[in-house]
PDB file of the backbone (N, CA, C, O) and the ligand in Angstrom, with CONECT records:
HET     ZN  A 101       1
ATOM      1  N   UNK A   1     136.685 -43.358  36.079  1.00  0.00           N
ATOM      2  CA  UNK A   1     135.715 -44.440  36.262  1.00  0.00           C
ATOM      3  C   UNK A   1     135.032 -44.339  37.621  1.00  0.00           C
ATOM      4  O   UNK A   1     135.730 -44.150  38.617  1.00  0.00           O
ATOM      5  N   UNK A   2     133.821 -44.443  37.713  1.00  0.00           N
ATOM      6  CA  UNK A   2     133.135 -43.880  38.617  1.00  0.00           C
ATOM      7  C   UNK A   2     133.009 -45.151  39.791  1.00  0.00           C
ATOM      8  O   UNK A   2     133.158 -44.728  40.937  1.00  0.00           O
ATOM      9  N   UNK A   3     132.804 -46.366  39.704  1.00  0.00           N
ATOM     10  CA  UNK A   3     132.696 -47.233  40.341  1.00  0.00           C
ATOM     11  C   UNK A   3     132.874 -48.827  39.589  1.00  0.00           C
ATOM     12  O   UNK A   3     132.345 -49.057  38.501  1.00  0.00           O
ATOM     13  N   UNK A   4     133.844 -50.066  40.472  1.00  0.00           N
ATOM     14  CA  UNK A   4     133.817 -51.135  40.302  1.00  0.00           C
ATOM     15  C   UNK A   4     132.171 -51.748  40.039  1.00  0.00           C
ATOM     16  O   UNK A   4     131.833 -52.397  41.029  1.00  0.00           O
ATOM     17  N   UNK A   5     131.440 -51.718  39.322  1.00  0.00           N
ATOM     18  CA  UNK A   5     130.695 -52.350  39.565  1.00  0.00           C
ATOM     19  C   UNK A   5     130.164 -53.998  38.725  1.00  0.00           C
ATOM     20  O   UNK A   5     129.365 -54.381  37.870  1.00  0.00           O
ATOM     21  N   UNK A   6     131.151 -54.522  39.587  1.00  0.00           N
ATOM     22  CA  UNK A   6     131.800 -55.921  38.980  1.00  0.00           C
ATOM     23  C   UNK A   6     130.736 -56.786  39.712  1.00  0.00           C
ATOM     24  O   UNK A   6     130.435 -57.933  39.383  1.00  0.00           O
ATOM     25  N   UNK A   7     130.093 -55.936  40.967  1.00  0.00           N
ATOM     26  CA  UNK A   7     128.879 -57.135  41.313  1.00  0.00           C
ATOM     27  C   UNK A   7     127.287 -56.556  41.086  1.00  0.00           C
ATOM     28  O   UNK A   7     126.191 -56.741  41.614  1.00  0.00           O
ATOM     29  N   UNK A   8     127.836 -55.759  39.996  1.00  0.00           N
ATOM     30  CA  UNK A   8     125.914 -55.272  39.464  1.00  0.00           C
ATOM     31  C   UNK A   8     125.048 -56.347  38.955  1.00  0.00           C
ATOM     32  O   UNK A   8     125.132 -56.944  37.881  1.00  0.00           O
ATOM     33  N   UNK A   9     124.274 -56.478  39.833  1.00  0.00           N
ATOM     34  CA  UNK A   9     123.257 -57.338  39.302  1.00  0.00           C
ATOM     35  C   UNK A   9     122.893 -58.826  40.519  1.00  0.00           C
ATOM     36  O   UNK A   9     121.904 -59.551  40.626  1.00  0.00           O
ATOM     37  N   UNK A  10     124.443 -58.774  41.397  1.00  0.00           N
ATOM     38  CA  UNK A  10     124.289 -59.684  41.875  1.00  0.00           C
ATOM     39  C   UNK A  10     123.584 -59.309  43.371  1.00  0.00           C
ATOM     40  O   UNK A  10     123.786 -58.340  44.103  1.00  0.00           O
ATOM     41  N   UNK A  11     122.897 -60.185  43.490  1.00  0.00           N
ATOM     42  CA  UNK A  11     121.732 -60.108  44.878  1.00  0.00           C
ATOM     43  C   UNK A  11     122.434 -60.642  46.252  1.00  0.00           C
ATOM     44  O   UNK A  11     122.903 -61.776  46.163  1.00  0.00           O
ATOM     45  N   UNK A  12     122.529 -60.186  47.123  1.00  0.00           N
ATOM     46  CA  UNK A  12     123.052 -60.359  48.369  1.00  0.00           C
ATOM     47  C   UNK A  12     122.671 -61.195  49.392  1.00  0.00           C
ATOM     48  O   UNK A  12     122.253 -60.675  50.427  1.00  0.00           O
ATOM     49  N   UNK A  13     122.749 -62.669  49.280  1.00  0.00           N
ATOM     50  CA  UNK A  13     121.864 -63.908  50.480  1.00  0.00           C
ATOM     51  C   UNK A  13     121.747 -63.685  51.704  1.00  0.00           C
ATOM     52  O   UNK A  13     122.894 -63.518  52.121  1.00  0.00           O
ATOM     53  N   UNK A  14     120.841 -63.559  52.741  1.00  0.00           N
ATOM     54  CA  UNK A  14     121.658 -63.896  53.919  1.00  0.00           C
ATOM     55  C   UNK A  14     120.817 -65.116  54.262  1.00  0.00           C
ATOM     56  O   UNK A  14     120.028 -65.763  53.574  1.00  0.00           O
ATOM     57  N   UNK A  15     121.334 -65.280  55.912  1.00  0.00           N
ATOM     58  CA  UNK A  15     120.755 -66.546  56.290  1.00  0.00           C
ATOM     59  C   UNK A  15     119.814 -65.963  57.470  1.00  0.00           C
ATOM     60  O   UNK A  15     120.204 -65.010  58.144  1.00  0.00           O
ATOM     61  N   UNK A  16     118.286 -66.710  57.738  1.00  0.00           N
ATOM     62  CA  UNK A  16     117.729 -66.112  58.534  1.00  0.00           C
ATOM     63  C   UNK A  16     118.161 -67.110  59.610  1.00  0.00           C
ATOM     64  O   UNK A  16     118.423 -68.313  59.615  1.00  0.00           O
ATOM     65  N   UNK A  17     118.134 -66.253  60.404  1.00  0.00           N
ATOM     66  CA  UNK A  17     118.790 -67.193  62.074  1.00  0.00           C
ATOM     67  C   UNK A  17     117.897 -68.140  62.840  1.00  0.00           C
ATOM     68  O   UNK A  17     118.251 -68.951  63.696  1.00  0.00           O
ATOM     69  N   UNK A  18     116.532 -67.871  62.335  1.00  0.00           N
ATOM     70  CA  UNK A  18     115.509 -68.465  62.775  1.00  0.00           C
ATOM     71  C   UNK A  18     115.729 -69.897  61.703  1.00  0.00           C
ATOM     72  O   UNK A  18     116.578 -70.751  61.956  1.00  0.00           O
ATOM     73  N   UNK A  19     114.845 -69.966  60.540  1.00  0.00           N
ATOM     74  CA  UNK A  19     114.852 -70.959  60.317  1.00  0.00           C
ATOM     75  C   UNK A  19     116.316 -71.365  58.710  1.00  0.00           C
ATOM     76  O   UNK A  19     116.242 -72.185  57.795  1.00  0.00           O
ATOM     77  N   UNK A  20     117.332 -70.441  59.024  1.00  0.00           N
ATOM     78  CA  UNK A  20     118.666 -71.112  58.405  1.00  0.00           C
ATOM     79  C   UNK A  20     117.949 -71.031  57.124  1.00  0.00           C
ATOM     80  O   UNK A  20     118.383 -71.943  56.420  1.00  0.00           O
ATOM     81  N   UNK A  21     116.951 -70.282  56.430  1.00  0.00           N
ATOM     82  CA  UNK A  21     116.998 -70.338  55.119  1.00  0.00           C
ATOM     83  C   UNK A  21     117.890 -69.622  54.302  1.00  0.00           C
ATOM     84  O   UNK A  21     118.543 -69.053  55.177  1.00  0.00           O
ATOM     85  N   UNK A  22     118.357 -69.266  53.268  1.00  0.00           N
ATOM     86  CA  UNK A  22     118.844 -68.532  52.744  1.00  0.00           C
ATOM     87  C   UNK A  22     117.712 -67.644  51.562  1.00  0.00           C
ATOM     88  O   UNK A  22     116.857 -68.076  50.789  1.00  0.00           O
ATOM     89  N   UNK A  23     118.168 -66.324  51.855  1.00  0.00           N
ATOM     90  CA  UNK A  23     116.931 -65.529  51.448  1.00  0.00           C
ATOM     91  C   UNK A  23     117.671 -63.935  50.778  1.00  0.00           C
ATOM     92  O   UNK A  23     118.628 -63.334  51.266  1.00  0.00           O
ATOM     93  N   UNK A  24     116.941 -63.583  49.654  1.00  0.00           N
ATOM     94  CA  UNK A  24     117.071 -62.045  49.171  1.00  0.00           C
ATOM     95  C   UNK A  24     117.891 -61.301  50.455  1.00  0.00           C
ATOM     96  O   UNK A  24     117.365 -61.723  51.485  1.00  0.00           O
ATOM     97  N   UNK A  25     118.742 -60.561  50.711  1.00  0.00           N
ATOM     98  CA  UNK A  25     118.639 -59.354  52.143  1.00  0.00           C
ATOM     99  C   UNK A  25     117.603 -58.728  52.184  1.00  0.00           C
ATOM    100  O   UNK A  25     117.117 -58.346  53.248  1.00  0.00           O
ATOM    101  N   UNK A  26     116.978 -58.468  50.820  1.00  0.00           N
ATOM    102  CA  UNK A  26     116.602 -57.134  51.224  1.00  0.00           C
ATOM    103  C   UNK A  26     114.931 -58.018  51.285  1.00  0.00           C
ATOM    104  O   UNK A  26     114.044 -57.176  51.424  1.00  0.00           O
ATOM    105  N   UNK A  27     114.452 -59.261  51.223  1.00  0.00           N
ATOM    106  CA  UNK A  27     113.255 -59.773  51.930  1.00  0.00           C
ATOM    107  C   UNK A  27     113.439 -60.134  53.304  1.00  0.00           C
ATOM    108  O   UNK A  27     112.572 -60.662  54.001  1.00  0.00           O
ATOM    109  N   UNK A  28     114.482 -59.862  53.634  1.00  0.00           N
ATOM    110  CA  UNK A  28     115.166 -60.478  55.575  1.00  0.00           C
ATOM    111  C   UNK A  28     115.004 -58.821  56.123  1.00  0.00           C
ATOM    112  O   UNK A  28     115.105 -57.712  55.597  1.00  0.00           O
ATOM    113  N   UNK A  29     114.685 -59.372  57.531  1.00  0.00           N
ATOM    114  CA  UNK A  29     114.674 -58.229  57.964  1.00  0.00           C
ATOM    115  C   UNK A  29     115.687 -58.147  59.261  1.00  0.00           C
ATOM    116  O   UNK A  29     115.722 -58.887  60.244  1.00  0.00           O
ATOM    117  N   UNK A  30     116.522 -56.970  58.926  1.00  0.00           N
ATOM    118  CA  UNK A  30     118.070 -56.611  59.159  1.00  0.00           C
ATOM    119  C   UNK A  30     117.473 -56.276  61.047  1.00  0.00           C
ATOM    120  O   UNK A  30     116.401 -55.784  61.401  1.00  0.00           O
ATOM    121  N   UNK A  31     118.956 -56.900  62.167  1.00  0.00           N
ATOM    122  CA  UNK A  31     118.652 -56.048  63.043  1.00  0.00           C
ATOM    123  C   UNK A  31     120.247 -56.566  63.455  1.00  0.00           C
ATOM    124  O   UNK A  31     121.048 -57.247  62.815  1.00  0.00           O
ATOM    125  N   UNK A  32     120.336 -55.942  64.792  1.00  0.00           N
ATOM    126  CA  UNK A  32     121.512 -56.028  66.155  1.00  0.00           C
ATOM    127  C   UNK A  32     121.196 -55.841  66.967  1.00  0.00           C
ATOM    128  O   UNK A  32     120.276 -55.114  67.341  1.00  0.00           O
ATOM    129  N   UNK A  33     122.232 -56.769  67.736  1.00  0.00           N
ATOM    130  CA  UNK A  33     121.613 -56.433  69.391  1.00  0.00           C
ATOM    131  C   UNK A  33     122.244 -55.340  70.014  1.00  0.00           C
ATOM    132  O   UNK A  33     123.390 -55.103  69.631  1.00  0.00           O
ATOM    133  N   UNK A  34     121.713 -54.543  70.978  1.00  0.00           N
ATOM    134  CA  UNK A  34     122.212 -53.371  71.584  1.00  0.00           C
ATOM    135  C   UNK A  34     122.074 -53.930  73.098  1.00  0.00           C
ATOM    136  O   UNK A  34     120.982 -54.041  73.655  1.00  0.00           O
ATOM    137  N   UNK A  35     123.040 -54.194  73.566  1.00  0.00           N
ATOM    138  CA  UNK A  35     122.979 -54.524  75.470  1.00  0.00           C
ATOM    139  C   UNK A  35     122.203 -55.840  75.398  1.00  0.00           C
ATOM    140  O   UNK A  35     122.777 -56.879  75.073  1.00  0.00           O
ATOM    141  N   UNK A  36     121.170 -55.810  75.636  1.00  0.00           N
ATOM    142  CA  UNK A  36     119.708 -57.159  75.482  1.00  0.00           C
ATOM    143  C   UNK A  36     118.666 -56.843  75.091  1.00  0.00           C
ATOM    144  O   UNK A  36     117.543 -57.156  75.485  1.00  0.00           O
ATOM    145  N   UNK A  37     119.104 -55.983  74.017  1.00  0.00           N
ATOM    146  CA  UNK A  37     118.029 -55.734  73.433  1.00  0.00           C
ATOM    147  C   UNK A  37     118.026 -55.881  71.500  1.00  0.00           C
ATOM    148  O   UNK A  37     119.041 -55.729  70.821  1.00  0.00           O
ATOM    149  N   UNK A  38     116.502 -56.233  70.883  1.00  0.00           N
ATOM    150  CA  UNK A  38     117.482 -56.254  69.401  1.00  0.00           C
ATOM    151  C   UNK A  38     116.833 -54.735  68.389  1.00  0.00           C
ATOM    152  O   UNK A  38     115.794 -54.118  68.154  1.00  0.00           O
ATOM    153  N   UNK A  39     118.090 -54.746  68.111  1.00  0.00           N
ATOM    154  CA  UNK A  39     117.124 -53.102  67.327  1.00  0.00           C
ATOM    155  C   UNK A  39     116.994 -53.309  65.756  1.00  0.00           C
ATOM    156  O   UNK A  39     117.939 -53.586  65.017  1.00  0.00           O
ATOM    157  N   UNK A  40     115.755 -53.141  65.387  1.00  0.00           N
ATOM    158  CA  UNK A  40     115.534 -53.522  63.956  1.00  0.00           C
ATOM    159  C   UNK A  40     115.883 -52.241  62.847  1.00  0.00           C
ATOM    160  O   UNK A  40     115.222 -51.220  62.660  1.00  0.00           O
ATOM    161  N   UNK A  41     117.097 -52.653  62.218  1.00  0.00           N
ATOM    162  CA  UNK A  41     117.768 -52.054  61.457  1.00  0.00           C
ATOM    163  C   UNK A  41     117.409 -51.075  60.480  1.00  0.00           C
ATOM    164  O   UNK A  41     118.136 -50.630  59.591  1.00  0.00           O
ATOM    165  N   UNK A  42     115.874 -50.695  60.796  1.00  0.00           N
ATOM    166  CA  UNK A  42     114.888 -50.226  59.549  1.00  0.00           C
ATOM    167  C   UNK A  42     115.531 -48.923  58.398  1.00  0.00           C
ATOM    168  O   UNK A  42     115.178 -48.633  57.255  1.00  0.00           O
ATOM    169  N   UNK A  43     116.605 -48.347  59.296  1.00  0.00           N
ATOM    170  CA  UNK A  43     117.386 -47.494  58.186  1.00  0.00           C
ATOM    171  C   UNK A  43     118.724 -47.752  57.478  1.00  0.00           C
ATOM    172  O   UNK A  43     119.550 -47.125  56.813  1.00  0.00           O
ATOM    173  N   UNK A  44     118.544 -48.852  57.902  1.00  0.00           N
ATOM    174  CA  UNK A  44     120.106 -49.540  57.664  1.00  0.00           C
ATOM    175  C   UNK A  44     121.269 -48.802  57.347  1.00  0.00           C
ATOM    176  O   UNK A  44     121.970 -48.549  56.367  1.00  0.00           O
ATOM    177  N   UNK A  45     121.171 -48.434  59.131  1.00  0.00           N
ATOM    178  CA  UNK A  45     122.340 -47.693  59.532  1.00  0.00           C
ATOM    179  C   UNK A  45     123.458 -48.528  59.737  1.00  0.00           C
ATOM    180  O   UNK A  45     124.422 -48.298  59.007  1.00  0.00           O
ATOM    181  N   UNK A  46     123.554 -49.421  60.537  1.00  0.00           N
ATOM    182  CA  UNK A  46     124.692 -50.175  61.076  1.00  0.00           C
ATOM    183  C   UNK A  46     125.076 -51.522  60.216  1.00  0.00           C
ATOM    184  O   UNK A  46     124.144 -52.318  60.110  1.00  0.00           O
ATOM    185  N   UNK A  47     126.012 -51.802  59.741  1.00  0.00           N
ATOM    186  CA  UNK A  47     126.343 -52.752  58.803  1.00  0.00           C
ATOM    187  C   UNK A  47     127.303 -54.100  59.190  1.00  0.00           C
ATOM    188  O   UNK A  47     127.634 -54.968  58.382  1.00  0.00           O
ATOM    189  N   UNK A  48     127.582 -54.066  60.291  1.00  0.00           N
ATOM    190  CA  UNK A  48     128.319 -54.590  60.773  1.00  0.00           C
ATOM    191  C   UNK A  48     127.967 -55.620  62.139  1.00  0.00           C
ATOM    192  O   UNK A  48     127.637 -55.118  63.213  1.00  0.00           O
ATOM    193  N   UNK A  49     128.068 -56.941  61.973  1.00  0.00           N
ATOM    194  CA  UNK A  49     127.293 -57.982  62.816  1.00  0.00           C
ATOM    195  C   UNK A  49     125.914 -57.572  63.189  1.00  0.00           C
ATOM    196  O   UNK A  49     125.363 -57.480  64.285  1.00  0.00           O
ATOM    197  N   UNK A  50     125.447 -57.318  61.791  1.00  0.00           N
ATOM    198  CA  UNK A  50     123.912 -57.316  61.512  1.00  0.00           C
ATOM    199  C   UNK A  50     123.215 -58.848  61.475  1.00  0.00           C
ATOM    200  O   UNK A  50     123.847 -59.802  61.022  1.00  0.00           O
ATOM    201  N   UNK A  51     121.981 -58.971  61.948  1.00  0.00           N
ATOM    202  CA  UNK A  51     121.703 -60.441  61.924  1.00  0.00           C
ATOM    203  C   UNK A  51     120.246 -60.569  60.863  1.00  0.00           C
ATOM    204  O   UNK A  51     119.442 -59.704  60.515  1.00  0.00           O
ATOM    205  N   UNK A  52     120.290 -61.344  60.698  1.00  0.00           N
ATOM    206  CA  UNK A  52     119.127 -61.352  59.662  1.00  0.00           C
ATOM    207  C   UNK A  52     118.047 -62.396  60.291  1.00  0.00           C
ATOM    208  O   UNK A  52     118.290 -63.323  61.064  1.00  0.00           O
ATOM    209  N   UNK A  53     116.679 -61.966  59.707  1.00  0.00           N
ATOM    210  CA  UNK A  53     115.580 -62.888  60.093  1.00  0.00           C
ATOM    211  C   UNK A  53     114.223 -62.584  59.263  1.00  0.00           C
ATOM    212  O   UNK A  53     113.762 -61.444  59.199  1.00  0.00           O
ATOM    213  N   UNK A  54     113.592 -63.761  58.600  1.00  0.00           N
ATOM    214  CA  UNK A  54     112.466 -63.158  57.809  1.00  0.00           C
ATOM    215  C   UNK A  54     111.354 -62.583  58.328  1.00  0.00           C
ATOM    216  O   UNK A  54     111.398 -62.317  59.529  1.00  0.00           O
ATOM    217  N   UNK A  55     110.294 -62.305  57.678  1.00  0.00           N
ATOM    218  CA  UNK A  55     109.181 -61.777  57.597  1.00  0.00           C
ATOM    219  C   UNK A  55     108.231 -62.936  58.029  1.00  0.00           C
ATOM    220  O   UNK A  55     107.035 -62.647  58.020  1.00  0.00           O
ATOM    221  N   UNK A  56     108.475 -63.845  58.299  1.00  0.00           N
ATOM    222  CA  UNK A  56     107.226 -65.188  58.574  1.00  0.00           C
ATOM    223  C   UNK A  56     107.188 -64.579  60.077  1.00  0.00           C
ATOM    224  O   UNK A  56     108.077 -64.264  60.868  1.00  0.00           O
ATOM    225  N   UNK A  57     105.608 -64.548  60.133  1.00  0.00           N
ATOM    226  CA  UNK A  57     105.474 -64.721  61.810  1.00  0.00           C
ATOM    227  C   UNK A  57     106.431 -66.060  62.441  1.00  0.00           C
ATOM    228  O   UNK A  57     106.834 -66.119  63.603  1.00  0.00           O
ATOM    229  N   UNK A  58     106.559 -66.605  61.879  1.00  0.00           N
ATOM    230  CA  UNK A  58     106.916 -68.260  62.751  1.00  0.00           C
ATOM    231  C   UNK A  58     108.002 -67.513  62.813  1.00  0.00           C
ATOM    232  O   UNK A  58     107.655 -66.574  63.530  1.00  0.00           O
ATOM    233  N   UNK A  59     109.143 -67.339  62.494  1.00  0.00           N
ATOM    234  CA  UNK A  59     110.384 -66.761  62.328  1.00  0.00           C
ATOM    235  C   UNK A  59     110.261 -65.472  63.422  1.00  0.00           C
ATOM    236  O   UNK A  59     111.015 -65.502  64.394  1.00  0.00           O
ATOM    237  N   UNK A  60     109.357 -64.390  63.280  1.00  0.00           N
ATOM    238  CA  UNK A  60     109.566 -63.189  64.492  1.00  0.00           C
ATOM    239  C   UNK A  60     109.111 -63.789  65.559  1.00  0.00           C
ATOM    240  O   UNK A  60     109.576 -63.544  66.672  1.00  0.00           O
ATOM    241  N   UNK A  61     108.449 -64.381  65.419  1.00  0.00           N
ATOM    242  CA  UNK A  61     107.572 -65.527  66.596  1.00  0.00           C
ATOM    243  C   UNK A  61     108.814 -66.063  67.660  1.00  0.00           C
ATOM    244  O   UNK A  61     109.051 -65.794  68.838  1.00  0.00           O
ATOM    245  N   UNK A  62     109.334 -66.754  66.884  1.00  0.00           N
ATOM    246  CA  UNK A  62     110.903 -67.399  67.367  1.00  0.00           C
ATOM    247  C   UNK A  62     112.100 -66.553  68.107  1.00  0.00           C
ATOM    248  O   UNK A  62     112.774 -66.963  69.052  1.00  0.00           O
ATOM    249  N   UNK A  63     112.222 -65.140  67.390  1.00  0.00           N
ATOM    250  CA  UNK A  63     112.988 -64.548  67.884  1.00  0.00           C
ATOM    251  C   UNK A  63     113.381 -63.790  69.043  1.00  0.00           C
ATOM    252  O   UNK A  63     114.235 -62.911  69.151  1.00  0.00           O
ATOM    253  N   UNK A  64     112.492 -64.361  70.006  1.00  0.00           N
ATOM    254  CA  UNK A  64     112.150 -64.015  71.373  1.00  0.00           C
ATOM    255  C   UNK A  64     113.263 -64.792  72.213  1.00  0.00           C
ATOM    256  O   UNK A  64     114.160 -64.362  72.939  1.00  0.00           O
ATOM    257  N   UNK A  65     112.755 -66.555  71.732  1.00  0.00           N
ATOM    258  CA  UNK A  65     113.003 -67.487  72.050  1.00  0.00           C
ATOM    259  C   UNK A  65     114.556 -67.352  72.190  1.00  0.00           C
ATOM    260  O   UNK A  65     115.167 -67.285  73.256  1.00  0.00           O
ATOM    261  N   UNK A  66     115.276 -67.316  70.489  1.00  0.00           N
ATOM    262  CA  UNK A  66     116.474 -67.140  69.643  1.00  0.00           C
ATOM    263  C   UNK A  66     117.124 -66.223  70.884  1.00  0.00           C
ATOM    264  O   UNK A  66     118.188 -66.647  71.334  1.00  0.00           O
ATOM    265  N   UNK A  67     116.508 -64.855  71.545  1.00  0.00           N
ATOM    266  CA  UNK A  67     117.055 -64.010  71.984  1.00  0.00           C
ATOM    267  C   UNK A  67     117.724 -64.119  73.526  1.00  0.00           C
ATOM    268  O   UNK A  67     118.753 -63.647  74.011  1.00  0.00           O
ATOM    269  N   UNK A  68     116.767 -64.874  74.003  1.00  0.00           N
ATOM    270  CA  UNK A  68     117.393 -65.444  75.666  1.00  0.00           C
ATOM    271  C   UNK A  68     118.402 -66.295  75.302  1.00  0.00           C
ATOM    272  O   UNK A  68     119.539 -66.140  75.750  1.00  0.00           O
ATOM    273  N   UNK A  69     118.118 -67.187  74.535  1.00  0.00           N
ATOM    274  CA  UNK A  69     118.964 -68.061  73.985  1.00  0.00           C
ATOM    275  C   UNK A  69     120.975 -67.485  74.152  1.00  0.00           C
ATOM    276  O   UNK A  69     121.958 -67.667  74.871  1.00  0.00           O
ATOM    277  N   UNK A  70     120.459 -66.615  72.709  1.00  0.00           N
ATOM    278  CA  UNK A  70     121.739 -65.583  72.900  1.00  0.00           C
ATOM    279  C   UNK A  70     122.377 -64.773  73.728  1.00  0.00           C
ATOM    280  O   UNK A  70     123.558 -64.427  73.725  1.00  0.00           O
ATOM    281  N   UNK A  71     121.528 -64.503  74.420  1.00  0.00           N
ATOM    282  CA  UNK A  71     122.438 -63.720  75.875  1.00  0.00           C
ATOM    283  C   UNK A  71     122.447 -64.521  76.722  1.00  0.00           C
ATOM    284  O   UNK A  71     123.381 -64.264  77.481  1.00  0.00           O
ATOM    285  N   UNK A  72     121.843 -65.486  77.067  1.00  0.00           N
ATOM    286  CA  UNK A  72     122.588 -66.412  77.862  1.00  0.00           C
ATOM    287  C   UNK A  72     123.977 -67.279  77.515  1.00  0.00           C
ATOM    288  O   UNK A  72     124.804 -67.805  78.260  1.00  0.00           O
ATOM    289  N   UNK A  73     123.891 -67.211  76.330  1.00  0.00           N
ATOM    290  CA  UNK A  73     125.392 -67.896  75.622  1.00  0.00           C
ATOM    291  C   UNK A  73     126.572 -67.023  75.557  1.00  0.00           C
ATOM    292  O   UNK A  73     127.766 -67.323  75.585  1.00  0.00           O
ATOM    293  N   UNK A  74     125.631 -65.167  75.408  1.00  0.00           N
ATOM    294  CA  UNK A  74     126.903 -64.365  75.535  1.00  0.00           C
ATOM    295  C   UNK A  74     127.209 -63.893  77.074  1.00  0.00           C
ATOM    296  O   UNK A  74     128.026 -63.101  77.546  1.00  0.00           O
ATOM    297  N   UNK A  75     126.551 -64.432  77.449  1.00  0.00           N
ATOM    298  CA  UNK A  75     126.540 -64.187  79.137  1.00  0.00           C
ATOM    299  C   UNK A  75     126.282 -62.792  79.018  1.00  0.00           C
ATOM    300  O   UNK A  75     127.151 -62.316  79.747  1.00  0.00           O
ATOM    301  N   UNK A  76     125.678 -61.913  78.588  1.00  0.00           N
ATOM    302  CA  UNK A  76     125.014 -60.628  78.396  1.00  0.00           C
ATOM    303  C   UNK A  76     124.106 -60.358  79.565  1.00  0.00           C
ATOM    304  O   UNK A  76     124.191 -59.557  80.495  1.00  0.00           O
ATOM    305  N   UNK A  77     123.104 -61.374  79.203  1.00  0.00           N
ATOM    306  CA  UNK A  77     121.829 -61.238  80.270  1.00  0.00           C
ATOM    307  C   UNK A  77     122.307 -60.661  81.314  1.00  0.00           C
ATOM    308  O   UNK A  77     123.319 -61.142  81.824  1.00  0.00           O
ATOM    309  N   UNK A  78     121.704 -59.512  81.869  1.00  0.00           N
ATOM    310  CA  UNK A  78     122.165 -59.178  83.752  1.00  0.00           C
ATOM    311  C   UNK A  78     121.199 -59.352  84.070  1.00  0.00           C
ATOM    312  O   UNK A  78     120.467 -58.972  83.157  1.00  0.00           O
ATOM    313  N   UNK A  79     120.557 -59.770  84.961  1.00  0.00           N
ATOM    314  CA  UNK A  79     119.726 -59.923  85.699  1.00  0.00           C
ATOM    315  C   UNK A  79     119.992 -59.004  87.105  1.00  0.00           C
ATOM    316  O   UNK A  79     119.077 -58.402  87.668  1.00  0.00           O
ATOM    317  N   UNK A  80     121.209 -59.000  87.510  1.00  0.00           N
ATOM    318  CA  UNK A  80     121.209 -58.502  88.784  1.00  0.00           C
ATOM    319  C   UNK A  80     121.146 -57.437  88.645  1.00  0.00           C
ATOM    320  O   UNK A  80     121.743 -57.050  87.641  1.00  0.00           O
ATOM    321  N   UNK A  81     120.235 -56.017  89.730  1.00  0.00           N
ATOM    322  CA  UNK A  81     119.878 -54.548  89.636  1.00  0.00           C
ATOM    323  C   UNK A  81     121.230 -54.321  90.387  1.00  0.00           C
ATOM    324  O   UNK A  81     121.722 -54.620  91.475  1.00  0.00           O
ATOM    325  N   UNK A  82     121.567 -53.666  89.294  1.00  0.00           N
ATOM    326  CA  UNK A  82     122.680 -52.002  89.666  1.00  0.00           C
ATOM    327  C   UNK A  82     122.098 -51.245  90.286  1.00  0.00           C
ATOM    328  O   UNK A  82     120.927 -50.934  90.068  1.00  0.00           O
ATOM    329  N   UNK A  83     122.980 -50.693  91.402  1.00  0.00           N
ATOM    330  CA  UNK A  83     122.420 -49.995  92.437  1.00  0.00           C
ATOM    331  C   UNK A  83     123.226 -49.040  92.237  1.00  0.00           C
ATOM    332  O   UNK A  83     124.408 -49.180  92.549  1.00  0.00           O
ATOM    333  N   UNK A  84     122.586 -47.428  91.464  1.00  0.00           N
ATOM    334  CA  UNK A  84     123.003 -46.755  91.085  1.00  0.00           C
ATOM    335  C   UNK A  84     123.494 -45.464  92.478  1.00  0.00           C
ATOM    336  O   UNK A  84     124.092 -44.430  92.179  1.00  0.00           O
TER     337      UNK A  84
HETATM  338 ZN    ZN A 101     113.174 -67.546  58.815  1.00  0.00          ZN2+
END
């Protein structure tokens, strides 16, 4: 038997972080953050604390906002220059 496929057919929700809708995955558009930065998942390589967010300008619009937001909560942000 080649594969369980006990969830054929079923469609995968996520939630966009912007406006908390619940949406298709594959109409969300997949990313992660790397350091302070967010990298948009376009080959959907990385699967793991992937974040989701739609296609509405208002929504990419936001995710600027969403993004200071988040590194200031993960205390990420550096601001201070390393003096290499
Ligand atoms: Zn949204």
């Amino acid at each position: 038997m080649p594969n369980k496929s006990r969830s054929a057919g079923h469609v995968p929700f996520r939630t966009c972080i912007i406006c908390r809708k619940k949406t298709e995955q594959r109409s969300l558009l997949g990313f992660f953050i790397l350091g302070n930065e967010v990298i948009f998942d376009v080959n959907r390589m990385v699967n793991n604390r992937k974040k989701y967010v739609c296609h509405q300008v208002e929504c990419l619009n936001h995710l600027d906002k969403w993004m200071s937001k988040y590194l200031k909560k993960t205390g990420s942000s550096q601001r201070r220059t390393k003096q290499m």
